[in-house]
ZALOSE-257256 format. One line per 3 residues: for each residue x, y, z of C-alpha. Coordinates in steps of 0.02 Angstrom, whole numbers, plus 50000, padded with zeros to 5 digits. Each point is the difference from the previous one (the first is absolute). Example, Ala and Ser with C-alpha at 12.3 -4.5 7.8 and 13.67 -1.06 7.14 Angstrom:
BEGIN
50615,49775,50390; 50069,50172,49967 $
***
This chain:
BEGIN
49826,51540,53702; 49976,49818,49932; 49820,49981,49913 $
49931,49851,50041; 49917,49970,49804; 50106,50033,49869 $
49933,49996,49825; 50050,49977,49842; 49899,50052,49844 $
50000,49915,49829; 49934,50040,49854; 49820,50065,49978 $
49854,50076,49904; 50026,50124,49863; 49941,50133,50131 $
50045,50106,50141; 49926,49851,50112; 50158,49929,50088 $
50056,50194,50039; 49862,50032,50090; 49983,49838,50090 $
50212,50031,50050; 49924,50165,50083; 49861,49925,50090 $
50138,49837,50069; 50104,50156,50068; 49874,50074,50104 $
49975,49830,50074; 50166,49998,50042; 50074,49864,49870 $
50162,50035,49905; 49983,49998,49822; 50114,49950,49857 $
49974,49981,49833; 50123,49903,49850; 49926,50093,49800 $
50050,49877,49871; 49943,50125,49865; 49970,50189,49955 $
49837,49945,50009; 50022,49967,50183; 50070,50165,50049 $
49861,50102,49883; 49868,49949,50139; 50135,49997,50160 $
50062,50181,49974; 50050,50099,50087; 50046,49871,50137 $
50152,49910,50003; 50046,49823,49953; 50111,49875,49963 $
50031,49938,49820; 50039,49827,49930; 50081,50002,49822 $
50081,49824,50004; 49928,49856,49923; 49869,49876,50049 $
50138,49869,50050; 50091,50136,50116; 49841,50051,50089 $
49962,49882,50125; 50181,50033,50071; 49988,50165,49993 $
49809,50014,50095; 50067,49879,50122; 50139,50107,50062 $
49889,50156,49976; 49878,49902,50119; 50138,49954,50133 $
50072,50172,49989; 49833,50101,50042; 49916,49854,50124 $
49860,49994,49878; 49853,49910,50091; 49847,50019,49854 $
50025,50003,49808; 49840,50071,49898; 49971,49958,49815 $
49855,50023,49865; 49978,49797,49952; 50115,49868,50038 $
50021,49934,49812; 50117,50147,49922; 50172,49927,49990 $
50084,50111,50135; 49877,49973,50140; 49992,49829,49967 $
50180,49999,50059; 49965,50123,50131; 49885,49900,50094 $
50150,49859,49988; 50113,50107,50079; 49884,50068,50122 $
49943,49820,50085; 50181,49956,50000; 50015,50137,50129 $
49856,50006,50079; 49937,50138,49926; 49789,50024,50008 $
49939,50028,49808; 49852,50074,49943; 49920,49979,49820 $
49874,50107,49951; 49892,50010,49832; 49866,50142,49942 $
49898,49883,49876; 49915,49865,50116; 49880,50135,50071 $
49925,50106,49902; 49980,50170,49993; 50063,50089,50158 $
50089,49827,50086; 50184,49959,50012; 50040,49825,50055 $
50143,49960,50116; 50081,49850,50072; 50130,49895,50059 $
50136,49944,49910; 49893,49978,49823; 49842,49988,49921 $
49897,49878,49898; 50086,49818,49998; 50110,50075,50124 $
49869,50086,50112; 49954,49913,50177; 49819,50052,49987 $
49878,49866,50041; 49951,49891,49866; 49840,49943,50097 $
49843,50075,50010; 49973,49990,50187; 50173,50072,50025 $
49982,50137,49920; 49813,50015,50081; 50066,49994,50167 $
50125,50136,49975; 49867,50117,49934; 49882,49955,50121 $
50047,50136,50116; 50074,50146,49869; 49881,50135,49962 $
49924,50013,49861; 50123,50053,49849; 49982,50178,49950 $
49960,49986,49794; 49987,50181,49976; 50056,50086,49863 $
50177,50090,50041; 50105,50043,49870; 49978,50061,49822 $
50098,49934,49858; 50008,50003,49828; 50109,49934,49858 $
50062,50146,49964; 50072,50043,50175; 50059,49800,49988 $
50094,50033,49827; 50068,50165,50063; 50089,49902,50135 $
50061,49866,49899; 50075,50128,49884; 50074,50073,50159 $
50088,49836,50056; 50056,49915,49836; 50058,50152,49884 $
50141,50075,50100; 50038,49795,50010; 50003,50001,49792 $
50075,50175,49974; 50152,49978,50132; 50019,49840,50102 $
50114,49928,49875; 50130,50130,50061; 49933,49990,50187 $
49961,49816,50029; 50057,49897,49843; 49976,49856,50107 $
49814,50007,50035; 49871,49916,49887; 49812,50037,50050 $
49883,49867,50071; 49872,49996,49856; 49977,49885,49855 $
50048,50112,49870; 50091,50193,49977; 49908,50123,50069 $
50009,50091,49821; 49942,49868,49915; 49866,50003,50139 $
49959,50183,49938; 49995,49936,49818; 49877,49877,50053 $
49877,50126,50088; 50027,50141,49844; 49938,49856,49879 $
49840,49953,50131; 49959,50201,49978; 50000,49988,49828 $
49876,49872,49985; 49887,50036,50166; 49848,50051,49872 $
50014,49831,49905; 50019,49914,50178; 49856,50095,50064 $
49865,49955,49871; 50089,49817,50009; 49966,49975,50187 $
49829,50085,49984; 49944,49867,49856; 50078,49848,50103 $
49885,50089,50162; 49856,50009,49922; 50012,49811,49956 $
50029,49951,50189; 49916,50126,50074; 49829,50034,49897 $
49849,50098,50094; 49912,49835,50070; 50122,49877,50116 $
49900,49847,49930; 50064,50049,49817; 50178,50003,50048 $
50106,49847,49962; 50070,49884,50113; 50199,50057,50043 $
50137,49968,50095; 50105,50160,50024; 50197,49991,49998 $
50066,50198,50063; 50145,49986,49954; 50197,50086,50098 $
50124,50077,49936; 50138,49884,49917; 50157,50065,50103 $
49912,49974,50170; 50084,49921,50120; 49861,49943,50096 $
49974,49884,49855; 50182,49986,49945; 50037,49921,50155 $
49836,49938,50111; 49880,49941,49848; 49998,49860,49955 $
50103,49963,49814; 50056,50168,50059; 49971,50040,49831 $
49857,50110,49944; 50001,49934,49830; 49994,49817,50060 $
49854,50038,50130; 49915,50071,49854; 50040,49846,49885 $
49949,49877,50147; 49824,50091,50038; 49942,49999,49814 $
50078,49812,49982; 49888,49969,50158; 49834,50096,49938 $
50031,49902,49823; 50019,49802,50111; 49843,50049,50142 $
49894,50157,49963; 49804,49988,49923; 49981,50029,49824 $
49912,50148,50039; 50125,50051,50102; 50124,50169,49953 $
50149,50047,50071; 50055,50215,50000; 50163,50041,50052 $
50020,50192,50043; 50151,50100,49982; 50075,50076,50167 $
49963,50192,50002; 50186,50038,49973; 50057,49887,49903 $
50137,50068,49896; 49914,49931,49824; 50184,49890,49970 $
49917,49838,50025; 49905,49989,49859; 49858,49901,50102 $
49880,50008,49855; 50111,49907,49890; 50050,49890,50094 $
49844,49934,50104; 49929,49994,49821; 50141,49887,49949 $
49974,49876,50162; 49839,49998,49961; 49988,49960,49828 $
50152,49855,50058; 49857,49917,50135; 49844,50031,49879 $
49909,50123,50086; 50025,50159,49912; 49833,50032,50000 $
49947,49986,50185; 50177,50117,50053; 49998,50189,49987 $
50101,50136,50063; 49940,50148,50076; 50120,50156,50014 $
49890,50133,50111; 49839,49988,50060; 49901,49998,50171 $
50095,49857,50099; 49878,50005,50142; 49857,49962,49887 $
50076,49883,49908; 50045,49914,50168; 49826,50009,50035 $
49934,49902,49840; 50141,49859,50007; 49962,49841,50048 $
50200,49994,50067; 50144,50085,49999; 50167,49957,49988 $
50143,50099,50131; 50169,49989,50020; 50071,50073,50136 $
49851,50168,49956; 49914,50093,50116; 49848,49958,49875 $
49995,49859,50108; 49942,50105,50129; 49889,50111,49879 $
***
């Protein structure tokens, strides 16, 4: 019997997520495949079957494209359109005809998983305008915003242990070839969170002293601010779709702008992202830009604290590609 959708799984989440999803396709009568790059791949895809790429970047968009013609693939699913692989994927897959879809846990959040054609952000075929988007709500119900699922950062590190160290310990036997998609090693990763748990006390009375100076009891005693949360350095939604698609430069560029336009009386507080691996060093160098555009003492940096608040009191806030934008 010849399915009429045949698809193809990528990589994913560090989590049983794709597995189940591959069960649910089944039942709805789609053959599934699946390529695993990594041991990290088949931790989560066990005990199901798959295929296994150990070439190198350069050989895999030959390889996926035979792979494609031999099973009649007809849909490819990926998590984000930016890692280097499914960048080339989705190459491969319009060259045949092949229907893509993209899809990304951190624009909605909690409990929402975003999915869409062919890519997201810059590459996204959303509306840009207003009534656009209007219209296409206009007759959707109203979006459940429930609570769901329950999380925490332990089950998150738990599952990042799960994918990367059997990557560490053994893929340089099993997949020499393979390099992961992040900025850095994933043990030097580790080393960065083990140093942010050795300091979380001093961090802790640090935020709580830069809170009580933006947030005191009264609103009309708080100061003026513009708030800057800030991603994580190795995402590729601003690796790739930000503008500078540099962190560092965006940074630079916002406190060069607050030093040229903003009100004397004017601050500007970045904030850490929640899991932010402490390897950036943000303190230092915001400080440094700072003290470079002569407004070292109007910047601050907040690591912790009560976002939504802080939201609350700002006078603006600064997003890039965040669902704080939302917030």
């Amino acid at each position: 019997m010849t399915h009429r959708f045949s698809l193809l799984i990528l990589q994913g989440p560090a989590s049983p997520f794709l597995k189940g999803l591959a069960a649910v396709a089944e039942e709805r009568g789609l053959n599934v495949h699946k390529i695993n790059f990594c041991l990290g791949d088949a931790v989560f895809w066990w005990p199901r079957k798959a295929e296994w790429f150990k070439g190198t970047d350069a050989q895999w968009p030959q390889y996926l494209e035979r792979f494609c013609r031999d099973r009649q693939i007809t849909d490819m699913l990926m998590l984000g359109d930016g890692r280097p692989k499914h960048a080339a994927a989705i190459a491969v897959a319009h060259s045949l005809g092949i229907r893509v879809h993209v899809f990304e846990h951190g624009y909605l959040r909690p409990d929402w998983l975003t999915i869409e054609p062919d890519g997201m952000s810059g590459r996204s075929r959303f509306p840009r305008e207003a009534g656009k988007v209007r219209a296409i709500a206009a007759d959707k119900p109203p979006a459940d915003l429930g609570g769901h699922f329950r999380s925490s950062f332990l089950t998150y590190a738990l599952l990042d242990l799960a994918y990367h160290v059997p990557n560490v310990l053994l893929g340089w036997i099993v997949h020499p070839n393979y390099r992961t998609h992040g900025p850095v090693h994933p043990v030097v990763e580790y080393a960065g969170w083990i140093g942010k748990a050795f300091s979380a006390r001093r961090r802790r009375h640090e935020a709580q002293a830069v809170e009580r100076r933006y947030l005191p009891g009264a609103p009309e005693h708080s100061p003026r601010f513009f708030l800057f949360p800030l991603q994580l350095a190795g995402d590729y939604q601003i690796r790739i779709h930000a503008p500078l698609g540099d962190l560092d430069r965006l940074v630079e560029g916002v406190i060069r702008s607050f030093a040229l336009h903003a009100a004397p009386d004017r601050r500007l507080l970045f904030k850490t992202h929640p899991i932010d691996n402490g390897l950036s060093d943000w303190r230092r160098r915001i400080a440094d830009i700072a003290h470079a555009q002569g407004v070292s003492d109007r910047v601050d940096l907040i690591d912790g604290g009560d976002l939504d608040r802080l939201i609350a009191r700002a006078v603006g806030v600064v997003t890039v590609n965040s669902t704080v934008g939302l917030m």
